[in-house]
N, C-alpha and C positions, 0 to 999 in steps of 0.2 A: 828477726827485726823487720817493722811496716816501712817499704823505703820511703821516699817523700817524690810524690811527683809534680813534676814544673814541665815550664815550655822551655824548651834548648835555646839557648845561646850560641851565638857565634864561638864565645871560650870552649864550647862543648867542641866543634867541629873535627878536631884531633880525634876525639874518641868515637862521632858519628861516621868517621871515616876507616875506621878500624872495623865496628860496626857492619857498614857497608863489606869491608871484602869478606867479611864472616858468613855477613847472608848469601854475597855472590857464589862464594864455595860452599856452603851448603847449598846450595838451589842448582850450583851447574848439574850435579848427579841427575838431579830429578825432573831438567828441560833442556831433552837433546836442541831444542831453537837457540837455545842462549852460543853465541861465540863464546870458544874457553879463552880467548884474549880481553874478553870481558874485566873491565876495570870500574865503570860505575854505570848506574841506570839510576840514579835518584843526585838530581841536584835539591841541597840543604838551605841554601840562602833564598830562595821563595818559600820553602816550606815553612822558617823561621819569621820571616816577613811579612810574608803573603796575607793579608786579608780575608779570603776564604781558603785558611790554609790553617794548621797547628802542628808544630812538633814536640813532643813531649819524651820525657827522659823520667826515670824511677830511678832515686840515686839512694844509697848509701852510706851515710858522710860526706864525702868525697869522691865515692865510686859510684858510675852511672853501669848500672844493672840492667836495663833494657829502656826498649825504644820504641815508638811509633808514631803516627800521621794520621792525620784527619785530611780531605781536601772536598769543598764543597765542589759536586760538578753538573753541568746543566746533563739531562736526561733524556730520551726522547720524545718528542711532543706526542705521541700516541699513549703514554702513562697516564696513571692518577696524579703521579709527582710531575713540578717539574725539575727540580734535584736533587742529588742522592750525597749523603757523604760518602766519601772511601779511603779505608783505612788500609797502610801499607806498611813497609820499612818495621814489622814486626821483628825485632831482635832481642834476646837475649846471651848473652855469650854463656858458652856451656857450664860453664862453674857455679854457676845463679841457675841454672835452668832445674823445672821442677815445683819452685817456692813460690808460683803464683802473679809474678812478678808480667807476665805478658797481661792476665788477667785482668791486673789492675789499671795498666796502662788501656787498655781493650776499652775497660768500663770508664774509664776519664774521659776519652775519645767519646765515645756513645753519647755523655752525658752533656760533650762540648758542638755536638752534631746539635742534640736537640735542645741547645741555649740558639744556636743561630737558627730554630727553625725546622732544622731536619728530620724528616722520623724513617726516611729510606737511608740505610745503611748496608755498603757492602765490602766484601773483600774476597781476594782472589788467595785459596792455596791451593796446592799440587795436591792430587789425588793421591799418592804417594806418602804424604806426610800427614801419617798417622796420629801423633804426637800431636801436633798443629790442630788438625780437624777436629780434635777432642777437645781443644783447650777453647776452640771458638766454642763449638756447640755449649759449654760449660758457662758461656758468656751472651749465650741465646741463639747464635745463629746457628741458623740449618741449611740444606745446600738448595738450591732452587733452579740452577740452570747447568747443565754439565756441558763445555766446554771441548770440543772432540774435535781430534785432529787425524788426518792422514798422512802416514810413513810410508811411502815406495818404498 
């Protein structure tokens, strides 16, 4: 079944919040930086409201199947652009995962970048998330900048 996707509601917020600690404990594993007292890093009510913002939900009937963000953001004035979308808050809770369901939501975003104008689009995943990096590449992107840290 093709879910249907919309922009979140406040009614949604119970499940964007479920959502949310799903991504936090998947992602603790894969960035020793995160605190494991970590309880949120994406407030919902500008993403919902926001202006240069979009949140969007892939539902089911009545079940929301995955998630994601658009946020338009200024860029550095050394670019060609002067702003880029970025896309985040990528979830699908594991029972749906698989059926393409991130994809779609990926390509709605992409499509709502460039209604307001955007043709820079980017997103950050862990090197680590195998899974993830394919399903982007699968939706156009490729990697451009690698992202490197120092561990004493």
């Amino acid at each position: 079944m093709t879910p249907t996707i919309r922009k979140a509601t406040y009614d949604d917020l119970k499940v964007l919040q479920e959502f949310k600690m799903g991504l936090i404990a998947a992602e603790l594993p894969m960035d020793p930086t995160i605190r494991p007292d970590t309880t949120s890093y994406y407030a919902f009510k500008p993403l919902i409201d926001g202006p240069e913002s979009i949140l969007l939900v892939a539902t089911i009937g009545d079940e929301i199947v995955a998630s994601g963000y658009a946020k338009i953001l200024e860029d550095r004035k050394y670019l060609k652009h002067t702003h880029y979308g970025y896309l985040g808050f990528m979830f699908v809770p594991e029972k749906h995962r698989g059926n393409g369901y991130n994809g779609l939501i990926t390509e709605a975003l992409i499509v709502w970048c460039k209604e307001q104008g955007i043709t820079e689009i980017r997103l950050d995943v862990y090197d680590v998330n195998d899974a993830a990096i394919k399903a982007y590449e699968k939706s156009g992107f490729k990697a451009h900048l690698i992202n490197m840290r120092y561990d004493p």
